[in-house]
Each structure stands twice: as C-alpha cells, then as structure tokens.
C-alpha positions as a Python dict, from the first residue, in 0.01 Angstrom:
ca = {
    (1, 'X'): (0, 0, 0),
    (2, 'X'): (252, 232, 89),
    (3, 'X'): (472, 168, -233),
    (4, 'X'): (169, 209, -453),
    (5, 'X'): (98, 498, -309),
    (6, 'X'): (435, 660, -344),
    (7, 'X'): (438, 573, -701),
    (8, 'X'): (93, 734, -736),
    (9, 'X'): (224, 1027, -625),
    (10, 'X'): (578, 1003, -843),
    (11, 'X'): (367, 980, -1129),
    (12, 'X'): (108, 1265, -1098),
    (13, 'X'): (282, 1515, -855),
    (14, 'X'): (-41, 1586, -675),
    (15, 'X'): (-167, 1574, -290),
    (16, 'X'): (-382, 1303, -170),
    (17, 'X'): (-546, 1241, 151),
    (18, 'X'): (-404, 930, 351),
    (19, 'X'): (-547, 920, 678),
    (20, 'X'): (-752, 655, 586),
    (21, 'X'): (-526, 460, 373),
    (22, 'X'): (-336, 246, 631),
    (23, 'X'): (-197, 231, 975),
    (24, 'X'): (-96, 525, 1188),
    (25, 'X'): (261, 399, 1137),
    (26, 'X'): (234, 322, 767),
    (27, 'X'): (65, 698, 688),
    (28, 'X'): (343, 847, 908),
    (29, 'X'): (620, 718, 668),
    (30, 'X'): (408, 829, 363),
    (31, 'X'): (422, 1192, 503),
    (32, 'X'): (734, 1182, 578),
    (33, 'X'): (843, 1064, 214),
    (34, 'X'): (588, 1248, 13),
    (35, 'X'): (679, 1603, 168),
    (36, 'X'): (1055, 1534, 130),
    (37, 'X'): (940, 1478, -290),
    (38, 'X'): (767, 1751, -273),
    (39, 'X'): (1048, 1953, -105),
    (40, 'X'): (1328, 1809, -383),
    (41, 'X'): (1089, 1869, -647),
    (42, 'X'): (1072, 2236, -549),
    (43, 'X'): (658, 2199, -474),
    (44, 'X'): (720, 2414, -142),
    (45, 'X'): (337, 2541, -133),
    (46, 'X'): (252, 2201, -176),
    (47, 'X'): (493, 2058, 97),
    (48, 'X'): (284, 2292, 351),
    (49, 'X'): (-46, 2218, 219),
    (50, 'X'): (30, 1834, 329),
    (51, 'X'): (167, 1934, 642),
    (52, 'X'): (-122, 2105, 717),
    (53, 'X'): (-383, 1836, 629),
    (54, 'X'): (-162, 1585, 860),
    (55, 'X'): (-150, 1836, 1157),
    (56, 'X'): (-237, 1521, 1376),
    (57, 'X'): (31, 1265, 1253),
    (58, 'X'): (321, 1562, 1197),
    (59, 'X'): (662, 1433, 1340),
    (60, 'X'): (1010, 1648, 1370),
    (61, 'X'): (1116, 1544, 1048),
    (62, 'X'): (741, 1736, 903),
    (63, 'X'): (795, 1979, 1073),
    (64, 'X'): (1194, 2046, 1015),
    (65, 'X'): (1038, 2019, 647),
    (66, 'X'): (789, 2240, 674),
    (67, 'X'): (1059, 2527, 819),
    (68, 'X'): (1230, 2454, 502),
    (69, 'X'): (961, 2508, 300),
    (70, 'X'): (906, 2872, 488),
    (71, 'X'): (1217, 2940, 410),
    (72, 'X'): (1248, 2905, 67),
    (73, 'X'): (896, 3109, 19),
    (74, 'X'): (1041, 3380, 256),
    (75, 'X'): (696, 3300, 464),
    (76, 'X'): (754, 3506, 729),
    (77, 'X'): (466, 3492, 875),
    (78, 'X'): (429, 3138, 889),
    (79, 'X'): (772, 3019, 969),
    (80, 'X'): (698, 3255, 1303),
    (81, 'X'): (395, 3102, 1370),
    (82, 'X'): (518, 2770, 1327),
    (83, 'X'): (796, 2833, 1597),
    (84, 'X'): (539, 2961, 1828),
    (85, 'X'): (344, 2646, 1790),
    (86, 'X'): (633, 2436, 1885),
    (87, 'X'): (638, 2181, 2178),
    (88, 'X'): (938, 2222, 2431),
    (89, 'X'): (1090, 1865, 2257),
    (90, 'X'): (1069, 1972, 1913),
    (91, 'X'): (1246, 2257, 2024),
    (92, 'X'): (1549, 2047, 2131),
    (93, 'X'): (1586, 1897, 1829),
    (94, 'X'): (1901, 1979, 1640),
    (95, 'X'): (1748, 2027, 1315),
    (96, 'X'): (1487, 2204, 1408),
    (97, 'X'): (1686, 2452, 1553),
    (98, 'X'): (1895, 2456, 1258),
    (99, 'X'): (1614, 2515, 1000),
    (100, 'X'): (1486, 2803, 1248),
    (101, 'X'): (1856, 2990, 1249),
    (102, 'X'): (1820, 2955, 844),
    (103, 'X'): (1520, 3064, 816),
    (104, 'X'): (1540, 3399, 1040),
    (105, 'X'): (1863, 3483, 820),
    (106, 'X'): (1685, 3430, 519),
    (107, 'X'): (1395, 3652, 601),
    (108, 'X'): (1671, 3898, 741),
    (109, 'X'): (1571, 3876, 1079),
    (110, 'X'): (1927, 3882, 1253),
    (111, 'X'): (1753, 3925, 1584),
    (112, 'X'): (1560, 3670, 1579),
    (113, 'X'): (1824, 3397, 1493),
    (114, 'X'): (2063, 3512, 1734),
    (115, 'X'): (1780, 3425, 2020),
    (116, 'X'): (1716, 3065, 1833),
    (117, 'X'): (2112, 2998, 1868),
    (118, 'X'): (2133, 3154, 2224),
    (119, 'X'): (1859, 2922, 2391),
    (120, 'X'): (2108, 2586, 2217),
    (121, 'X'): (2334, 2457, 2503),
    (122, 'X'): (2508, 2212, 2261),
    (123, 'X'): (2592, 2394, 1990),
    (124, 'X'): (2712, 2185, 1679),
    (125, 'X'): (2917, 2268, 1365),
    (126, 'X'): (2596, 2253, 1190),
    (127, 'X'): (2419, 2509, 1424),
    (128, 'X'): (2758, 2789, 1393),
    (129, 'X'): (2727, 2666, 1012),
    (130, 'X'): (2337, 2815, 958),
    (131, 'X'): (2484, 3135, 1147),
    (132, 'X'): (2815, 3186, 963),
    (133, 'X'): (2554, 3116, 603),
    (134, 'X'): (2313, 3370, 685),
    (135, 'X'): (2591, 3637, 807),
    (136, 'X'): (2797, 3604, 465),
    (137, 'X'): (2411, 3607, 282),
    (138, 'X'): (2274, 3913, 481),
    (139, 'X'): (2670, 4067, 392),
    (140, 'X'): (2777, 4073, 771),
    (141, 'X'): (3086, 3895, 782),
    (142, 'X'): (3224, 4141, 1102),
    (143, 'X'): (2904, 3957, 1273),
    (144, 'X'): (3070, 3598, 1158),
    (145, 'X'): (3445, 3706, 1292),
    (146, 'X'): (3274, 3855, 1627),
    (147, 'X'): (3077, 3447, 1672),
    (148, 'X'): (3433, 3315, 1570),
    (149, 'X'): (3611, 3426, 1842),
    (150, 'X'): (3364, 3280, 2068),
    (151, 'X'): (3377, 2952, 1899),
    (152, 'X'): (3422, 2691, 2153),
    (153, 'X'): (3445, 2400, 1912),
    (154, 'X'): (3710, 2356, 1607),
    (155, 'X'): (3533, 2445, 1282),
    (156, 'X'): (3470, 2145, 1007),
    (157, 'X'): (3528, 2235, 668),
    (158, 'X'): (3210, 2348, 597),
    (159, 'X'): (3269, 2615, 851),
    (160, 'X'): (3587, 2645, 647),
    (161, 'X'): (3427, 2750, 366),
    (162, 'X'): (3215, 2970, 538),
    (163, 'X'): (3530, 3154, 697),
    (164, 'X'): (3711, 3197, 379),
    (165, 'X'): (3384, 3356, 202),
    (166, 'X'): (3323, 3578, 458),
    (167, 'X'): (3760, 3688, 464),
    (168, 'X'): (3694, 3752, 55),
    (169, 'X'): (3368, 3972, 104),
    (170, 'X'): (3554, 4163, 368),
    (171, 'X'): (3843, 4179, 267),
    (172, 'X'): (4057, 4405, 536),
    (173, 'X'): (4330, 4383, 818),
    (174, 'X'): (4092, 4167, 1014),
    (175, 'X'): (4001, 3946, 747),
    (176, 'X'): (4308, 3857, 628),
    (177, 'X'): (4458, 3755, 955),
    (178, 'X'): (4187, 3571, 1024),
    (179, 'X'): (4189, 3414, 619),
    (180, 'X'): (4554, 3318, 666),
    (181, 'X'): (4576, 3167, 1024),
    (182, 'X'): (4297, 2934, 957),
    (183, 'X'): (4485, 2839, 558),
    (184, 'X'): (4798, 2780, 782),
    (185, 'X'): (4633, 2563, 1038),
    (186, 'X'): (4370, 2363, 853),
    (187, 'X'): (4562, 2308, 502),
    (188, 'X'): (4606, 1961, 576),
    (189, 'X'): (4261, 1908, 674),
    (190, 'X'): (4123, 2053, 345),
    (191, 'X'): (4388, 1974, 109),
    (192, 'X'): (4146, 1695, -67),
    (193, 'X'): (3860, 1919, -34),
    (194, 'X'): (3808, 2104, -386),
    (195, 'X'): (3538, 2332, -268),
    (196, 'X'): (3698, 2457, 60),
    (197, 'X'): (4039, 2495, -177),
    (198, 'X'): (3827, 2697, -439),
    (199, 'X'): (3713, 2903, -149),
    (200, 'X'): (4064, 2986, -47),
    (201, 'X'): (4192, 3091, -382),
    (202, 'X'): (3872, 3300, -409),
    (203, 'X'): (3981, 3461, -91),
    (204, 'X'): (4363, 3490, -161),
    (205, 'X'): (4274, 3642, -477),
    (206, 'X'): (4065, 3936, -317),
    (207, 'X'): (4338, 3964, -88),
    (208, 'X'): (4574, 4038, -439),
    (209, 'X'): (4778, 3738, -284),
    (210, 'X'): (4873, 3611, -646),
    (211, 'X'): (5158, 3412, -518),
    (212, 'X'): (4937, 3180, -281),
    (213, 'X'): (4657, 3137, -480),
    (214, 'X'): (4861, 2988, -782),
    (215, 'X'): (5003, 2772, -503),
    (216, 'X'): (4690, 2623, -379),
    (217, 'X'): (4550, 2548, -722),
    (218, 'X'): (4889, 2391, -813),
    (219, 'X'): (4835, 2174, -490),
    (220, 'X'): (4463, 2095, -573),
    (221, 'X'): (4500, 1729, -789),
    (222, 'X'): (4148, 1675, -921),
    (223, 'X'): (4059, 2024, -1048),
    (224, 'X'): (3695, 2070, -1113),
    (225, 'X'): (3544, 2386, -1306),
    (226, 'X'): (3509, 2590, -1006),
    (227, 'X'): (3857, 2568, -954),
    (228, 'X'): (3964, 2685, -1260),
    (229, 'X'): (3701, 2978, -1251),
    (230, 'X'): (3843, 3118, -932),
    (231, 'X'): (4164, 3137, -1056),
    (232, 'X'): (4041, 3305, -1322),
    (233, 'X'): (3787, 3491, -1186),
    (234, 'X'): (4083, 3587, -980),
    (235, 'X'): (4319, 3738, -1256),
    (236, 'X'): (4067, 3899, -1426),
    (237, 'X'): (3967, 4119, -1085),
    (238, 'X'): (4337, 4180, -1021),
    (239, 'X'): (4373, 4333, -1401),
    (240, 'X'): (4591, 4023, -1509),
    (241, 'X'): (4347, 3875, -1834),
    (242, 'X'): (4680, 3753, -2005),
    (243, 'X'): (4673, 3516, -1730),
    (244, 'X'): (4292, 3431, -1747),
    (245, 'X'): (4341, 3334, -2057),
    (246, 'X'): (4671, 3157, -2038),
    (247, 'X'): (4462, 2953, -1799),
    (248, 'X'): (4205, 2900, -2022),
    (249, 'X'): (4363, 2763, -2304),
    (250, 'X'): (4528, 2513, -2046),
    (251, 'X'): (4233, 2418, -1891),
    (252, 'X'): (4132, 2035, -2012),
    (253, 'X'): (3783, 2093, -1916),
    (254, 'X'): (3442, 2166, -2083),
    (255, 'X'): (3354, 2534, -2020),
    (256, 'X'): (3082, 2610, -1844),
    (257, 'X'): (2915, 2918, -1845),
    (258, 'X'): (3116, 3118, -1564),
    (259, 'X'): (3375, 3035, -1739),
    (260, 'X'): (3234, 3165, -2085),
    (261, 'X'): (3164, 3576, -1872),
    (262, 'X'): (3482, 3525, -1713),
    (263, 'X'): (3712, 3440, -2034),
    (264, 'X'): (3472, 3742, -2261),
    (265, 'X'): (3537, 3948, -1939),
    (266, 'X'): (3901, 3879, -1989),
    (267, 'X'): (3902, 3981, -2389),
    (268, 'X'): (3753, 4264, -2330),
    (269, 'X'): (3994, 4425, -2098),
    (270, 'X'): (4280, 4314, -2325),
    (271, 'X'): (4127, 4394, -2640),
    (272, 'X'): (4399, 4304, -2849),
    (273, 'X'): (4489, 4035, -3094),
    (274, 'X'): (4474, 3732, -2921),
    (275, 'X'): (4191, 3856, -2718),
    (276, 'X'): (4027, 3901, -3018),
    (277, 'X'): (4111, 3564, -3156),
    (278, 'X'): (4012, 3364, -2884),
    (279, 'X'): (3682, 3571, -2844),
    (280, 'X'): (3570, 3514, -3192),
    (281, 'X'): (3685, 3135, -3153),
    (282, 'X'): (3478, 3107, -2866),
    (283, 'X'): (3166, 3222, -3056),
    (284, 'X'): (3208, 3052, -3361),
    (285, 'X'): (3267, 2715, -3189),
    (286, 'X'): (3021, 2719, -2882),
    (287, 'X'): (2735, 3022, -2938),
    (288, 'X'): (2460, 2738, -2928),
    (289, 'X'): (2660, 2618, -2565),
    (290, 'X'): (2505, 2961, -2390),
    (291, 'X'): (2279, 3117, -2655),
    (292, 'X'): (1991, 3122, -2415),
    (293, 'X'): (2161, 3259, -2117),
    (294, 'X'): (2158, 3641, -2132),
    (295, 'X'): (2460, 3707, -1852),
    (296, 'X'): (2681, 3565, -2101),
    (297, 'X'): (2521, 3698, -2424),
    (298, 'X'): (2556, 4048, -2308),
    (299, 'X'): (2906, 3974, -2200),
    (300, 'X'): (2986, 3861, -2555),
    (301, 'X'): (2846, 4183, -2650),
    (302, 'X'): (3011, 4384, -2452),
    (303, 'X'): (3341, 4187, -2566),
    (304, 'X'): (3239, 4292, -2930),
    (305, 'X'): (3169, 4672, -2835),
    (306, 'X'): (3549, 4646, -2721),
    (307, 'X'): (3656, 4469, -3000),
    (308, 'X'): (3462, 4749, -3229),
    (309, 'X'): (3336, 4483, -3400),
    (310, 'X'): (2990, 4636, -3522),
    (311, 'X'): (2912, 4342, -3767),
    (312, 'X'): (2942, 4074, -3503),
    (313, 'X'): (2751, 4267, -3237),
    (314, 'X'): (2491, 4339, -3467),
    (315, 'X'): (2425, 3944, -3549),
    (316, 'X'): (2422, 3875, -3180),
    (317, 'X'): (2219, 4140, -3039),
    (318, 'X'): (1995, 4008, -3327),
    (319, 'X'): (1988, 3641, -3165),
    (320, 'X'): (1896, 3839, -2866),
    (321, 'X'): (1651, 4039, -2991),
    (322, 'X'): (1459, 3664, -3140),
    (323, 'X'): (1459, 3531, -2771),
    (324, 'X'): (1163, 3482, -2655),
    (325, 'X'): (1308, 3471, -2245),
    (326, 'X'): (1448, 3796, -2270),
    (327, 'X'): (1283, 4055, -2118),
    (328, 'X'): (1191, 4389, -2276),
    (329, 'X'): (1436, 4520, -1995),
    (330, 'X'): (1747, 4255, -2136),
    (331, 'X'): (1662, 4397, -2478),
    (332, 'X'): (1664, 4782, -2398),
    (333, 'X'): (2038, 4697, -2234),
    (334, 'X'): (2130, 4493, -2524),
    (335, 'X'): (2005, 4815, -2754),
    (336, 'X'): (2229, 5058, -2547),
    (337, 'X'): (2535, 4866, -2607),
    (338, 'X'): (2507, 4806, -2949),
    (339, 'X'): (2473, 5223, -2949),
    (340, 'X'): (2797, 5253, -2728),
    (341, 'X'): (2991, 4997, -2993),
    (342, 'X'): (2841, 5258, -3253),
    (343, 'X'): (2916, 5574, -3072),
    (344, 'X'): (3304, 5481, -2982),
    (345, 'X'): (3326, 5451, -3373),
    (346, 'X'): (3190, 5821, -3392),
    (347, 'X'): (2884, 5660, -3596),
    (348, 'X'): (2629, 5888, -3395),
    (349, 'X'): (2383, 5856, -3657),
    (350, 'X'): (2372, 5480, -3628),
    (351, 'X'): (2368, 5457, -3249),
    (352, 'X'): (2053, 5741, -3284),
    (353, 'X'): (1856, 5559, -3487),
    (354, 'X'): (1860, 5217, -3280),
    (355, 'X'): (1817, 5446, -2972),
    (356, 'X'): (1508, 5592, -3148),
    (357, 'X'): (1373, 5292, -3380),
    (358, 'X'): (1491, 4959, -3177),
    (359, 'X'): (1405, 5081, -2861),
    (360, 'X'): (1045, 5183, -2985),
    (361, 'X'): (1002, 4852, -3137),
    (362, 'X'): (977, 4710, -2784),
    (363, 'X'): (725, 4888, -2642),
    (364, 'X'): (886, 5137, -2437),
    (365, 'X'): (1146, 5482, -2438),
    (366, 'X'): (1446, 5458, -2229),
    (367, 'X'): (1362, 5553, -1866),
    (368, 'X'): (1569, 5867, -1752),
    (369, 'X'): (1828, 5755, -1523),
    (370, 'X'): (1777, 5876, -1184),
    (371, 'X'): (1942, 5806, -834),
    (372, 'X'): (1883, 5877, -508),
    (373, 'X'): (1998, 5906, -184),
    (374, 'X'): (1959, 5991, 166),
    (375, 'X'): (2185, 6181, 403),
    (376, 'X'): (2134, 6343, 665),
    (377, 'X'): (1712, 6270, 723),
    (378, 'X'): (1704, 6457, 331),
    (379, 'X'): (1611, 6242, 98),
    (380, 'X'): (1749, 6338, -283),
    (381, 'X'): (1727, 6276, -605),
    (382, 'X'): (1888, 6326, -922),
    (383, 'X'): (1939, 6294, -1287),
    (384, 'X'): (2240, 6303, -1505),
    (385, 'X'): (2361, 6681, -1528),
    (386, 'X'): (2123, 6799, -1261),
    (387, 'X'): (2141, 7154, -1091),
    (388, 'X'): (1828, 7182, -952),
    (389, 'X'): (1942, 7097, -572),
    (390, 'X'): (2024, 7423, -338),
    (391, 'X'): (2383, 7266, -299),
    (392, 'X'): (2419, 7214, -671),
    (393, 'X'): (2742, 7487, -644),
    (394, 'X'): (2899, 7289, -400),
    (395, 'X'): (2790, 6930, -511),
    (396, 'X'): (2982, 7023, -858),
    (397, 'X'): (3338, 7150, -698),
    (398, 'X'): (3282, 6863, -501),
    (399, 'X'): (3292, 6669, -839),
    (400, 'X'): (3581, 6865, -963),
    (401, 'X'): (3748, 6725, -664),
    (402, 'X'): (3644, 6386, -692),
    (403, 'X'): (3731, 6380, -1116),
    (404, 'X'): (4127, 6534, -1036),
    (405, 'X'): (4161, 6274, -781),
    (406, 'X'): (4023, 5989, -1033),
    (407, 'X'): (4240, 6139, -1305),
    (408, 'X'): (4537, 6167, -1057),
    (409, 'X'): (4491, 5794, -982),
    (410, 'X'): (4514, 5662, -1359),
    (411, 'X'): (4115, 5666, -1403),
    (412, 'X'): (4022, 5746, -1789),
    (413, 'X'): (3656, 5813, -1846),
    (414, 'X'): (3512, 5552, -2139),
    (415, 'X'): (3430, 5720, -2409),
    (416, 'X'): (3203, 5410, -2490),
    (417, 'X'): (2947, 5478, -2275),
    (418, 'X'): (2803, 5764, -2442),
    (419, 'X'): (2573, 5726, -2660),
    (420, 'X'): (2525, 6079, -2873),
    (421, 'X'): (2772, 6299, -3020),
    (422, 'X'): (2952, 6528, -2792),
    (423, 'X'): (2849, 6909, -2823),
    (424, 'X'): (3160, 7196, -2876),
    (425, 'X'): (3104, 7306, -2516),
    (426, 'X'): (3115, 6958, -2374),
    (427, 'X'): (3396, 6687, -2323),
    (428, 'X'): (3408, 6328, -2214),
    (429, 'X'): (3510, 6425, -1891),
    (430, 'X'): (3247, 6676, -1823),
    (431, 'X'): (2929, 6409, -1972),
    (432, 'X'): (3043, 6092, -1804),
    (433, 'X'): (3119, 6289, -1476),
    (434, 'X'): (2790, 6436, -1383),
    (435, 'X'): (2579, 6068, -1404),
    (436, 'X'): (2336, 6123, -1143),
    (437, 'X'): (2518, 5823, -956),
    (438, 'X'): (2861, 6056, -900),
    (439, 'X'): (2563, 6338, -841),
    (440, 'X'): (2470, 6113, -568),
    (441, 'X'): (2822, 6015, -444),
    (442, 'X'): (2947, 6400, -451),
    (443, 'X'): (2617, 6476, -239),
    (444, 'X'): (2680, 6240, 38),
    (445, 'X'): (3099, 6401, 71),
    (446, 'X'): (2960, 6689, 110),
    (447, 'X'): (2738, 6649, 400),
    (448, 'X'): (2883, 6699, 788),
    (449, 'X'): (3010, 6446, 864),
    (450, 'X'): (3041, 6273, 581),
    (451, 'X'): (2826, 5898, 637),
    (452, 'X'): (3050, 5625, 705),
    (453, 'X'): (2861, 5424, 456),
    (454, 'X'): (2751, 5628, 113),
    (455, 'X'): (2434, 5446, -41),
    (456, 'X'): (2262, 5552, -338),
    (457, 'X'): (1973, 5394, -588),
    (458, 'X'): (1960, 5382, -923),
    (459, 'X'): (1639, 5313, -1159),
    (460, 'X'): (1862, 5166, -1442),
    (461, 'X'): (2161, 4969, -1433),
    (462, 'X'): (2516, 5152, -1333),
    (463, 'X'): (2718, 5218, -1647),
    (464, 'X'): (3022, 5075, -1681),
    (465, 'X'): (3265, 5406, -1630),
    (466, 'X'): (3071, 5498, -1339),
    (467, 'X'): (3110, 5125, -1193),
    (468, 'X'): (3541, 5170, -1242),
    (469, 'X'): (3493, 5539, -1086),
    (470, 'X'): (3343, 5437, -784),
    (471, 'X'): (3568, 5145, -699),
    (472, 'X'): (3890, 5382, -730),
    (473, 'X'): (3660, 5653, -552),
    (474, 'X'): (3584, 5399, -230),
    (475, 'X'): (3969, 5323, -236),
    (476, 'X'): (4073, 5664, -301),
    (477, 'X'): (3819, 5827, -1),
    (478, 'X'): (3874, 5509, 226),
    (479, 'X'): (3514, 5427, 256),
    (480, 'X'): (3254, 5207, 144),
    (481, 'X'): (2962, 5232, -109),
    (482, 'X'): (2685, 5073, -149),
    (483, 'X'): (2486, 5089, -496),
    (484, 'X'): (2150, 4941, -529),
    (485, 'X'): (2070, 4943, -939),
    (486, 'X'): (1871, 4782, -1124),
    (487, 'X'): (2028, 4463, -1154),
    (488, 'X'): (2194, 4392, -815),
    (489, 'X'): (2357, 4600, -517),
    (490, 'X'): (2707, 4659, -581),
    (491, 'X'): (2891, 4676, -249),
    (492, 'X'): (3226, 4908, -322),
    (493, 'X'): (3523, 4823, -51),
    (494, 'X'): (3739, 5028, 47),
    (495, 'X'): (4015, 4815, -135),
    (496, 'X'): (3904, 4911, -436),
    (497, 'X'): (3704, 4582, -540),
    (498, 'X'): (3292, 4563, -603),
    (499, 'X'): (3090, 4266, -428),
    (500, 'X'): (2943, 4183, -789),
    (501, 'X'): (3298, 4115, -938),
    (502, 'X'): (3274, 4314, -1202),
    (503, 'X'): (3003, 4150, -1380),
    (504, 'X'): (2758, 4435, -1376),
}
C-alpha cells in the first residue's frame, strides 16, 4: 500500500489524503516521504499544504520540512507562527533549531536567529554553520568574525568555507589575519577538499595574494570547473586577463558558463589580438553552448563593443533580440550597447537611430536615469547633469574634486558609454562625470560628517565608467559604497574591489 501509493504520487505530482489509507505507522512514513518529494521537487506550497492536512500525525522530520519550506517562500509569517506552535521537545531537536537559524537569516531577521542559537546549550558545527551562512548572505561577515572568536568547538570544513567567504567579502586587516591563520592551520585538513580549496583561492585572490593562490590550485589534484574559474575569476579582478586566458587555453575541461563571462570578461579588458582571436573562436565554436543565457550573451556583447566589432555585435544582439526569455528590460540593455559599440566609432547617426527605432520597437522609451539618496534625514534625487538641488554649487566643486583625484589615480573616463555625439562646449570628462550616480556620491561628501557608509539607488543599471569610478573613488576616499541598481547592489570596498565582481 505504501509503495503504490508513493508511485501514485511520483507519477502525478499531486496531494492526496491518507489518513484513511493504512496504519498510523504506515501513513506516518508516507508523510514523511511524500513532503521530502515535494520539497526536492521544489513543490514548497505544496509541501505545507500536506503538512497542514496531517497536523495530527506531523513528526520532527514534518515539521523540520515544513521550516524549510518557509524558508524558501520567505513565509515570514508562517515560519513565526510555526515556531510559536512548537512543543518544548521539538524545540530540542538539532534540526529544528537549525532550519529556524536559516530561516530567520533568510527573512533577514538577525535578531531573531541570534535568540534561536542563544537558547542551544550544545551547539554543533551545523548550528555555527546556519549562522556563519546567513551572516555572509545578509553581507555581515564582522558579525561571523565577532561568533568566531567565541567559537568553543574547532570548525569542520564546511565552517571552512564559510570563513574563507566571509575573509573575501571583507576583505581588510581583520580578514586577512583571520583568512591566513585558519589556511595555515587547517591546510592539511582541506587539502582533498576542492570546494573549501576553491574558497581559499577566491579569498587569496581578493586579498591580491597572487603568489598563494597559484600555489593552492597547483596543490589541488582533481581540479573541477570551479577551480579553474576562481583562478580566473581571480586574474581577471586583479587586471591580469593575459593570465585568465593563459589559464584557459590550459584548462582540459568543458567550459561552463562562468567560465564563458569570465574568459569574454578577460578579452575585453585586453582587447587586443589574441583577445580578439580567442573571443571570436569562442563564438564561432560554442554560441549554441550559452545562446539562451543572457549574462553571457551580453558579456559577448560587450566583448564585441570592445573589439569594435559592429558586424558581429549586430548578429548577436539580433539572436537576442529573437529570444523569446528575454525581457523587454534585457533587450533595452542589449540596444544601449550596441549604441555605445556605434558611438566609440563616432557613428552617432547609427547609435541614434537604434536608440530611437529599436528601442520603440519594444514597447517602451528609455527611462531617464535617476538616483537617489539619503543623508542626513534629506532624501534626494537626481538625474544626469542635474542643478536643480540648493547645494548644486557645491555638489559640482565637489565633483571637480572627486574627477582630479580619479584622473590623478590613472582613471580614464570611457568614451564608450556615451551614446550621442559630444556638443563643442562639452567633453568626455564633463558628460560621463555628472551621471546622477557621482551626483549622488558627490552629495553624500559633502554632508557633515560625511556617512561612514555612502548608499545611493539607481532606476537603471550603473554604467560601466561609473562602476570603475566608484571602486577607485571607495579606495581613493577610504570608505565604502553601497549601490542598489537595477540589476543587483554593488557593495564598493574600500580596497578598491565591487561585491558583484565586475560582472555588472
């Protein structure tokens, strides 16, 4: 009975009633197996509707499921009432407390999962491991140093991993003491571990320790993908694509499609004739590999607007254009590159008339880029060239300020992300430097005292000059950034690095 009825369910995905189907025992196991299917079959909703039909019969295991299912729906509401509802035993139970710590971090609620791991008197690797994951998700890793210290057990090397991620988002004084005791100390223990290893050369490469990171991937002797992407991943960040790609043409593996951003990533910075050679091989042998992922489409694209290679980025932003699972939104970014690849020419007339004609043919104008910003309780916004604020006079020799200091530090505004011709009064410098994100940025310097965390929002995605400004602005000024656009948030350290890695 119970097999049949597991197959039933195998075969039609659906929820049945079992109460009256066998034994108290017998329906007990059928719970327990169906809401685990649903739960690997990604049927969350599901998982709880079950869970709440056999309220009667629910052991720990339903329940620890049903957490897990809250979790993943970012159910707030119910994962609280759930805890609420618990008896004092289920409340011992390891994995119950574990699926409670993850689920407070996923819904953000720090508070709330530092009380769930303060009320555990024996507190496993698995219950620091749910803290040190939600920490490094919730972009805390201070909090994850400040619960390592009071560590009382040695970490496994899942905790391992957790360590070295949070050392690589940080990336400072504390971090890397903290990065390199724990390499020194546990190398042995992880030396056959590939993802722990991977970890650590992510790391040592935010840390610009070129040196150790070649080491440890020289030491790792079954190198998977992921290896080879941090490395290159790694080079790439550090300004060393020669390297990337050196590594690429060694690698013996099947790309994947990190490896396809990170390698078009790489040929775009070096732009030159093996760059170009490998690019175009790249396309010509493997387009169909990652023709329906957009990340690496637009990546390729943004290869070609380096390459200046209007032919080639015309026939791919014309596979993008036929893709049905690209958004409007993919499409209008797609559009503006093609018009940067035509603008760096000098071909205004050609970038205008996609800016005016493609961009029409999907429904919608380009939205004016705005950004705002808070400081100070005053809330601001602005758009590109703005000088409507009461501060505008000092918000622009504040930019002055911040554009010598760029200059001074090697910056060179990209003439490839504007898109019309430049006017007799204008230069590159003057365009690209009032974006309403270095409006923003400028705004927050001048305020008394200056936040010790800048954060602005942007409507549209970040262009790519202002993305290189404001990492060499963060190191420059010594503090940190935070850009919310509309792709991701781009945390800028003060090292100099961006949390998305520079695939914006």
């Amino acid at each position: 009975m119970i097999q049949h009825l597991l197959t039933l369910y195998q075969k039609t995905n659906t929820i049945f009633s079992i109460s009256s189907s066998s034994s108290s025992s017998s329906s007990s196991i059928i719970v327990n197996s169906t809401m685990k299917k649903l739960m690997d079959s990604g049927q969350y909703r599901n998982a709880l509707v079950l869970f709440d039909e056999q309220a009667q019969m629910n052991t720990d295991f339903d329940i620890n499921m049903a957490l897990k299912a809250c979790t993943k729906l970012h159910d707030y509401e119910r994962g609280i009432k759930m805890e609420q509802q618990l008896s004092s035993h289920s409340r011992s139970n390891l994995f119950i407390q574990t699926s409670l710590i993850h689920f407070y971090m996923q819904c953000h609620d720090i508070d709330n999962a530092n009380r769930v791991f303060s009320t555990i008197t024996y507190k496993t690797n698995a219950i620091y491991g749910a803290m040190f994951k939600g920490f490094i998700s919730n972009k805390m890793p201070e909090k994850l140093f400040d619960l390592l210290d009071k560590m009382v057990i040695e970490p496994d090397d899942v905790n391992l991993n957790f360590i070295f991620n949070a050392c690589a988002q940080l990336n400072n004084a504390r971090a890397m003491r903290i990065g390199n005791k724990f390499l020194r100390e546990k190398l042995n223990q992880i030396r056959n571990n590939n993802i722990v290893l991977n970890s650590a050369i992510h790391m040592l490469m935010k840390f610009r320790d070129i040196r150790n990171a070649e080491h440890i991937f020289e030491m790792i002797k079954k190198k998977d993908i992921f290896s080879y992407s941090s490395m290159m991943k790694g080079y790439v960040e550090n300004n060393m694509p020669e390297k990337a790609l050196n590594l690429f043409e060694r690698m013996p593996l099947n790309p994947n499609d990190i490896i396809y951003i990170v390698t078009f990533n790489a040929c775009s910075k070096l732009a030159n004739g093996r760059a170009i050679e490998i690019g175009n091989k790249i396309l010509n042998q493997s387009l169909k590999q990652f023709k329906n992922n957009y990340i690496v489409l637009n990546s390729a694209l943004h290869m070609l607007m380096r390459f200046n290679d209007i032919q080639r980025a015309e026939h791919l932003f014309e596979l993008i254009e036929k893709k049905d699972i690209f958004t409007y939104d993919d499409l209008i970014a797609a559009s503006i590159l093609l018009c940067n690849t035509y603008s760096s020419l000098g071909q205004f007339e050609q970038a205008t008339h996609i800016r005016s004609t493609r961009i029409k043919e999907f429904g919608k104008n380009v939205k004016v880029g705005l950004t705002w910003t808070e400081a100070n309780g005053e809330l601001v916004q602005f758009k590109a060239h703005d000088r409507s604020h009461r501060q505008s006079q000092e918000i622009y020799a504040e930019l002055d300020r911040m554009s010598a200091e760029l200059i001074e530090y090697g910056h060179k505004y990209d003439s490839s992300w504007i898109t019309r011709p430049v006017k007799e009064d204008e230069s590159v410098e003057s365009i690209l430097c009032s974006h309403s994100e270095k409006l923003a940025i400028a705004f927050n310097f001048i305020q008394r005292p200056v936040p010790s965390i800048i954060q602005i929002t942007k409507n549209l995605r970040i262009c790519g000059d202002c993305h290189q400004a404001t990492k060499l602005i963060a190191k420059i000024r010594k503090c940190e950034i935070i850009v919310r656009d509309a792709n991701r948030i781009h945390h800028f350290y003060s090292n100099g690095q961006c949390s998305c890695q520079d695939h914006f």
